[in-house]
C-alpha positions in Angstrom: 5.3 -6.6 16.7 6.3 -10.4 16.7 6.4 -12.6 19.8 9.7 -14.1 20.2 8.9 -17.7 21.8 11.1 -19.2 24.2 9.5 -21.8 24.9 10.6 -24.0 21.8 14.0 -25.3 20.7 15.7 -25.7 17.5 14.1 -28.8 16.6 10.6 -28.0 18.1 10.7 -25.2 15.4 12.4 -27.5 12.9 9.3 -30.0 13.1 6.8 -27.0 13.2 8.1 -25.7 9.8 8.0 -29.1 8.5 4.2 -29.5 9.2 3.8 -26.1 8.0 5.0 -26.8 4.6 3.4 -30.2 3.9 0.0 -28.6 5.5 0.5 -26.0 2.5 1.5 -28.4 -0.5 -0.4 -31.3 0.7 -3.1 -30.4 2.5 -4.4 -26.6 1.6 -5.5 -28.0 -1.8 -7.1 -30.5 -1.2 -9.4 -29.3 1.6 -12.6 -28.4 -0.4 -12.4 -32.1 -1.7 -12.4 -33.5 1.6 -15.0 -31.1 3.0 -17.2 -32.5 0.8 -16.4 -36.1 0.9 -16.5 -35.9 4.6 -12.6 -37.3 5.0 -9.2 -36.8 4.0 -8.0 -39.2 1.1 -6.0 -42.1 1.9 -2.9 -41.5 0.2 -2.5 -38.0 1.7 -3.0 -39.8 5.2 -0.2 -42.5 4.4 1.7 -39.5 2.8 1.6 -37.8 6.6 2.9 -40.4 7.9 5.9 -41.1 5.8 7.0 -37.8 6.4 7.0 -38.2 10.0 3.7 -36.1 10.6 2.3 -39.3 12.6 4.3 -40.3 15.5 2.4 -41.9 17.9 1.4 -45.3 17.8 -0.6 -47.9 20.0 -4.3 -46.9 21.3 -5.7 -43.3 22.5 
């Protein structure tokens, strides 16, 4: 049985399927690499960004 959420609109789902697929491409991959460097490579992290996975900006 699937929950139907109601809670989220068209674009809140939009942006949640974006993540979703870069997390898979991008991200799934590479995680064994960063578990044992101890971080996640730079270019992946400017990747996020370009794609509009990073949003906020300033401090905290």
């Amino acid at each position: 049985m699937q929950v139907i959420r109601t809670i989220f609109r068209d674009d809140h789902e939009m942006f949640r399927t974006t993540v979703r697929r870069f997390l898979e491409r991008e991200c799934t991959p590479r995680q064994p690499e960063w578990d044992k460097a101890g971080k996640v490579d730079r270019e992946t992290w400017l990747k996020a960004g370009r794609e509009g996975g990073q949003p906020h900006r300033g401090r905290g």
